[in-house]
C-alpha positions in Angstrom: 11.4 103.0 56.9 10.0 106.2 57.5 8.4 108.2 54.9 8.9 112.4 55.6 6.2 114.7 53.0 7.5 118.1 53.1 5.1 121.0 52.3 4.1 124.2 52.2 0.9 123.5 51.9 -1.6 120.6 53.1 -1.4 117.6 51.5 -4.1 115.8 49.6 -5.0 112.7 51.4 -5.3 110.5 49.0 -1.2 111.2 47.9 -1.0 110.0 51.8 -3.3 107.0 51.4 -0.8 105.8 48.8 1.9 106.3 50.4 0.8 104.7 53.5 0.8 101.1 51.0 4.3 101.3 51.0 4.7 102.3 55.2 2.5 103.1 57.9 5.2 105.7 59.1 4.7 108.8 57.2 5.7 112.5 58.5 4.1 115.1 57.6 6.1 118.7 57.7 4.4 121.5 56.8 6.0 124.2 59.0 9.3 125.2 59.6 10.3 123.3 57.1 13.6 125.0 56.8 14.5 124.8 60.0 17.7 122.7 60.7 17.0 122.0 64.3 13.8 120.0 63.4 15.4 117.9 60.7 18.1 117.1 63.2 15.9 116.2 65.7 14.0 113.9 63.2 17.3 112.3 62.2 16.8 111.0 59.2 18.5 107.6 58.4 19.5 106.1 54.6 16.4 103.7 55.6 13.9 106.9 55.2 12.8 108.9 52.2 12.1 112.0 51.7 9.3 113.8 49.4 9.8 117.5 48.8 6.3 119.2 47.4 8.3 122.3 47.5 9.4 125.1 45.1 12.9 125.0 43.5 14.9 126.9 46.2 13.0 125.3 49.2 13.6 122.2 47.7 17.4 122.6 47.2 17.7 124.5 50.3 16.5 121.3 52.2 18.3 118.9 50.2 22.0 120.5 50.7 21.1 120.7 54.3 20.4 116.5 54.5 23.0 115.7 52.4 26.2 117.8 53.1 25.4 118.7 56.9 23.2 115.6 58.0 24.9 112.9 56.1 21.7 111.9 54.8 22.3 108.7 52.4 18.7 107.8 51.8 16.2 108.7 49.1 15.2 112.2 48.2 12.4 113.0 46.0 11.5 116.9 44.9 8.0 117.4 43.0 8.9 120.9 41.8 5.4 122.5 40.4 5.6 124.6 37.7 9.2 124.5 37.4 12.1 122.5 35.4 14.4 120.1 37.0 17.5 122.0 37.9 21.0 120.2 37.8 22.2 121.4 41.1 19.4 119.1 42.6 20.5 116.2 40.4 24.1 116.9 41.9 23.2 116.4 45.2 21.0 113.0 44.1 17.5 114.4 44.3 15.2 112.7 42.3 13.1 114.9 40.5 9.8 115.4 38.6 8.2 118.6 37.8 4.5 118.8 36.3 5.7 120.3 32.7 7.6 117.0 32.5 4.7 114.9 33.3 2.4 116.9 31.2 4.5 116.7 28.4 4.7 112.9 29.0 0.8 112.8 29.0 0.4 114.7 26.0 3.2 113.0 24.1 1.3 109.3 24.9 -2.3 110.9 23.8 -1.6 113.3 20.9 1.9 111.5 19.1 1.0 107.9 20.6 -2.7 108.3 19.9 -3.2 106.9 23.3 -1.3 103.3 22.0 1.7 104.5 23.3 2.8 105.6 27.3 6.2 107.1 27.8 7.4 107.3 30.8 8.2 109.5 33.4 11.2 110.4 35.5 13.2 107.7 33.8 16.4 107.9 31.6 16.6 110.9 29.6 12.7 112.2 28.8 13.9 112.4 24.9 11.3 109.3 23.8 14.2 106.7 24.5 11.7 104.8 26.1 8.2 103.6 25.0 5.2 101.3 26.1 3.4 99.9 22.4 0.2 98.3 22.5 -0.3 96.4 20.2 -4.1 96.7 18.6 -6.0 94.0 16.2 -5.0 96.7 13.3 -1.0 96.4 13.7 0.8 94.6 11.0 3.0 93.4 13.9 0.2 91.2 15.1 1.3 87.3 14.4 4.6 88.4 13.7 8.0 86.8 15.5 10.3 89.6 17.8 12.9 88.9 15.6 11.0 90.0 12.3 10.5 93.3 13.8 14.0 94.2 12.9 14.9 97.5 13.1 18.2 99.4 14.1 19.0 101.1 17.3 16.0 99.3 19.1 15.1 96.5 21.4 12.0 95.1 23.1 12.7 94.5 26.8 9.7 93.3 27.9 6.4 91.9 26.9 3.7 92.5 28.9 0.7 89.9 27.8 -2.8 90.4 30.2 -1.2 89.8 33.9 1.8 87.7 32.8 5.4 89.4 32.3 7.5 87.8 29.4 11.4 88.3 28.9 11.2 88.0 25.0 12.7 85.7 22.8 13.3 86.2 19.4 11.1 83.2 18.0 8.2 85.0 20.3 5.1 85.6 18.2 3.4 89.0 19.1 -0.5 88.8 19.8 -3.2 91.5 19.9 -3.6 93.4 23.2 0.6 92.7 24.1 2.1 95.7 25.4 5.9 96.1 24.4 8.2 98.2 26.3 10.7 98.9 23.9 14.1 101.1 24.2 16.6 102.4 22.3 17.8 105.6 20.2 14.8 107.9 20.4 14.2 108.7 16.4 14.4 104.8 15.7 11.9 104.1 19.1 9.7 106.9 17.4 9.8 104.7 13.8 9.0 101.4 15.4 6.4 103.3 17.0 4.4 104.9 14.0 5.5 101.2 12.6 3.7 98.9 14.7 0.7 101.7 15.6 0.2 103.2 12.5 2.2 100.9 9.9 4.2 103.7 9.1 7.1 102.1 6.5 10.2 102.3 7.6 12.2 100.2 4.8 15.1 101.0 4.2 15.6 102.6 7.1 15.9 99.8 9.5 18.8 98.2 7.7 20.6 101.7 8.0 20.2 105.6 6.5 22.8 105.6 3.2 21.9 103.9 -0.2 24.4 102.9 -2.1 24.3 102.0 -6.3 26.3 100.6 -8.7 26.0 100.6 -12.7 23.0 101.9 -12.9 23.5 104.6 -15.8 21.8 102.2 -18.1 19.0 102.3 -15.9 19.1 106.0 -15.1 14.8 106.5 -15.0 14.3 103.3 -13.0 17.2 104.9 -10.7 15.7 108.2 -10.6 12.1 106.5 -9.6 13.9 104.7 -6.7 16.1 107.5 -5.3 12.1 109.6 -5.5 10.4 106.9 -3.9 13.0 105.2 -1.6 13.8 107.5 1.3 17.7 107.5 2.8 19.6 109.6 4.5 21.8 110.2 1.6 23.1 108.2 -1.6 26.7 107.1 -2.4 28.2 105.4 -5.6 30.1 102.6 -4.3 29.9 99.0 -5.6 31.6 97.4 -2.1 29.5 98.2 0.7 29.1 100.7 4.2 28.8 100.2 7.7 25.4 101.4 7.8 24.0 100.8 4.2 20.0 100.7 4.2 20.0 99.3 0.5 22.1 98.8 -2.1 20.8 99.5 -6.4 22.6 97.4 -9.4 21.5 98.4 -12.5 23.5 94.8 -13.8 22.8 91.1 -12.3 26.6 90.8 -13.8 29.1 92.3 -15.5 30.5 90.4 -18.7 31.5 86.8 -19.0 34.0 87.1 -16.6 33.6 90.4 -14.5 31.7 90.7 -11.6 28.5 88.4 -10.3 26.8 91.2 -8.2 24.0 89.0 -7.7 26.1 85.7 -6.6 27.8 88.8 -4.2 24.7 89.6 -2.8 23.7 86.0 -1.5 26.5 85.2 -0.2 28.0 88.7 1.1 24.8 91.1 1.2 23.8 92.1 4.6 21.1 94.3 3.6 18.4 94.4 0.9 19.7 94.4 -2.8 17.7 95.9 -5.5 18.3 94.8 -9.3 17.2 97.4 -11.9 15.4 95.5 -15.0 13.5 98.7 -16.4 9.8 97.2 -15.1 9.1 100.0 -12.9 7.2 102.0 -11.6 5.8 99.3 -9.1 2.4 99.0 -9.0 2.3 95.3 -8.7 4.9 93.9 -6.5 5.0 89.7 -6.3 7.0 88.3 -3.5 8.0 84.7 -3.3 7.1 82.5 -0.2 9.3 79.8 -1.8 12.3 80.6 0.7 13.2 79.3 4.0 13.1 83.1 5.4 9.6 83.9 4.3 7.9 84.9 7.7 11.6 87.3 8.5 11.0 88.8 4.7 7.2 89.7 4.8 7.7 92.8 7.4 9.9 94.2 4.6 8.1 93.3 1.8 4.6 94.6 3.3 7.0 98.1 3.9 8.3 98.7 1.1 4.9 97.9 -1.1 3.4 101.0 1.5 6.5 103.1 0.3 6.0 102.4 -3.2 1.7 102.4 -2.8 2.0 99.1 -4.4 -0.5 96.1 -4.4 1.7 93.1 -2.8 0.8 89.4 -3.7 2.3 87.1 -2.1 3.0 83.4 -4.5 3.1 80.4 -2.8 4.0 77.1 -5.5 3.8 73.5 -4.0 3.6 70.3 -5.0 0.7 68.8 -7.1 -2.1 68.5 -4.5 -1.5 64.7 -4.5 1.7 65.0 -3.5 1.8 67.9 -0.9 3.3 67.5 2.2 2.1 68.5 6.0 4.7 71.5 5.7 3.3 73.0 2.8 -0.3 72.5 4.0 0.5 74.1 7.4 2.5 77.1 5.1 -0.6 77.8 3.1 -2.8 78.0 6.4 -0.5 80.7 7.9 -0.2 82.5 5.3 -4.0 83.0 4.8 -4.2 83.9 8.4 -1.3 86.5 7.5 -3.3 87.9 4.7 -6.3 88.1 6.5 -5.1 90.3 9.5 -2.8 92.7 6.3 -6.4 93.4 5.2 -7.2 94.6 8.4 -4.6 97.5 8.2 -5.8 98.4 4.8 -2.5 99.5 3.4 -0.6 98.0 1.3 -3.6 95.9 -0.5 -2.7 92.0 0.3 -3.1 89.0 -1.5 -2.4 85.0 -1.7 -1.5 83.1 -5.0 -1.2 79.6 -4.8 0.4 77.6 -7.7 1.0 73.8 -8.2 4.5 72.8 -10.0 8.2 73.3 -9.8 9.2 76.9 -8.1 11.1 78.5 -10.2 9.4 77.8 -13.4 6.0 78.4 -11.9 7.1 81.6 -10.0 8.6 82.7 -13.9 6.2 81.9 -15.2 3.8 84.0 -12.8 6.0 87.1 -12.6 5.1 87.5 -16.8 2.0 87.9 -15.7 1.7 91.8 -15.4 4.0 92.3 -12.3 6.6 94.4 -12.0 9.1 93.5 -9.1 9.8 90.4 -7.6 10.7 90.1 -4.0 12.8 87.3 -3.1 14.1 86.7 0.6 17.3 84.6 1.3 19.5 83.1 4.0 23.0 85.3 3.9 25.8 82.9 2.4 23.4 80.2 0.5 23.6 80.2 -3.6 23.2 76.0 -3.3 25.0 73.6 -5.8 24.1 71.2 -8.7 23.2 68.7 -6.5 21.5 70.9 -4.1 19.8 73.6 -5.7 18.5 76.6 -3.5 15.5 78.0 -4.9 15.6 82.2 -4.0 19.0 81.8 -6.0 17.5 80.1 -8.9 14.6 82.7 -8.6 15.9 85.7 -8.4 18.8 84.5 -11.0 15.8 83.7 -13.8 14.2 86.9 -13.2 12.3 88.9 -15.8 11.7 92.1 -13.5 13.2 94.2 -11.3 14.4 92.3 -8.9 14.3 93.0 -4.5 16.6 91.1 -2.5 16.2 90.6 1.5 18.3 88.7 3.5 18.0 87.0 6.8 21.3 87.7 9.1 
């Protein structure tokens, strides 16, 4: 493999240097660099490549010439200066890179990624479709699974962790100093950007952009307060669901003695977050259950939407008397401390731990009376449990005294 630098001009040795890692056959042309006898003496082959520090027209002058008279089938590469990429180079498969496009790479990683965040360069699109995240002791992503990190219209393709490359799983637990390349639309790579850098809230918005509500006239201030604080794309009256709802607001658990259970609906047919309207806003004091099977898939959520609504969240953890608890709940109580110790790192929203002794439900009641004013509850989709086997977020969020925040795990 040969290695052909086309210029004008001299070339820096140090560009050579590195290029001379990758081959120790490197031609350098820096006159006559349009002239078609001298590239057909060369002969190119598909092997070679070819680097063109040239302007625009020299550049596409050059590459016509290798690719429609010589055949050339190997790799072309134009550095074009000052100026953009044009399309007739991309036509003839030049790959191309000008310096406004790298700049504005550079200067999008240090001014909108704080220097957290590298985007790169000469790769897909240039609209921000693609994004390195480090991840700093001051992220609320830090201890946090993959798959907690939900959030449309993006994936993480790759963890980099010190010298090691992981292919991430979802049950992968994120550490400080992981770099994550992630991909995807470029306004949703932007949110989980500002999200894991900046712990910008992005609830609802990762379960989709439209709100929908239902019989909430009774409830028309507390309605009001959410639209205000809650921010969707748009809002639609409609009691049965969207493809791409973000949250959906019942101002009724039920309707009648015989008329619709929107509650029971949610559990079992609510892919995205439910609110319940009980007149106890605004939310100043948000209390979320840990008494659920989902907890650690429900706390990026919950620690969102108590940013949106610049509420203190307190997190209420009831086990068994202390004579009777288990290794499980022991363990539980150890993460979650660790959880709320890293939260207060971020400063926002203000975290804390309860920790109760009794039965669930009437302990986490019993708690909620105590000058809260919503109650989160998190929930595996299609569970509601029976007499004989109870499930507790059901029996929770059923007993209810305040406004009430449903999150599912799908």
């Amino acid at each position: 493999m040969r290695f052909f630098v086309v210029s004008r001009e001299s070339v820096p040795e140090s560009l050579i240097s590195q290029i001379k890692k990758l081959t120790d056959e490197v031609v350098l042309i820096t006159q006559n660099i349009t002239d078609m006898e001298l590239w057909r003496k060369l002969s190119p082959s598909s092997k070679d490549v070819v680097i063109l520090l040239l302007p625009k027209d020299d550049a596409l002058v050059i590459s016509s010439f290798l690719r429609k008279v010589l055949g050339f089938g190997g790799i072309i590469l134009a550095l074009l200066g000052r100026e953009l990429p044009e399309r007739s180079l991309s036509e003839l498969g030049v790959h191309t890179l000008s310096v406004p496009s790298i700049l504005l790479s550079v200067l999008r990683s240090l001014v909108r990624g704080k220097g957290l965040v590298r985007y790169p360069v000469g790769i897909g699109l240039g609209k921000g479709e693609l994004a390195e995240v480090l991840i700093t002791e001051s992220s609320p992503a830090v201890g946090l699974r993959l798959k907690d990190l939900r959030q449309r219209g993006v994936r993480v393709c790759l963890v980099y962790r010190g010298e090691r490359v992981i292919l991430p799983k979802s049950s992968l637990r994120i550490e400080v100093s992981d770099r994550l390349l992630v991909a995807g639309l470029p306004g949703a790579v932007e949110l989980f950007v500002k999200t894991t850098t900046e712990g910008e809230p992005n609830f609802p918005l990762e379960w989709g952009s439209v709100g929908i509500y239902c019989e909430v006239k009774e409830r028309a201030d507390e309605f009001n307060y959410v639209k205000e604080t809650l921010k969707v794309k748009e809002w639609r009256e409609n009691c049965s669901g969207d493809e791409d709802v973000g949250i959906a607001v019942f101002g009724k658990k039920r309707e009648g003695l015989f008329g619709n259970d929107y509650l029971k609906r949610a559990f079992r047919e609510g892919y995205f977050p439910s609110l319940f309207l009980q007149g106890t806003h605004p939310y100043r004091d948000v209390l979320l259950s840990a008494n659920t099977d989902v907890l650690f898939s429900v706390l990026p959520d919950a620690i969102d939407f108590s940013r949106t609504v610049r509420a203190r969240l307190h997190i209420l953890l009831v086990k068994k008397p202390q004579p009777m608890e288990d290794e499980e709940e022991r363990k539980l109580s150890e993460e979650l401390l660790a959880f709320v110790k890293r939260a207060k790192k971020t400063g926002t929203p203000d975290v804390s731990l309860i920790i109760r002794e009794g039965n669930p439900v009437r302990e986490t009641i019993r708690t909620a009376k105590e000058g809260f004013n919503l109650l989160i509850v998190g929930y595996t989709l299609g569970k509601t449990g029976s007499f004989l086997f109870p499930y507790a977020p059901y029996l929770i969020a059923r007993a209810s005294p305040l406004s009430l925040l449903l999150i599912p795990s799908v």
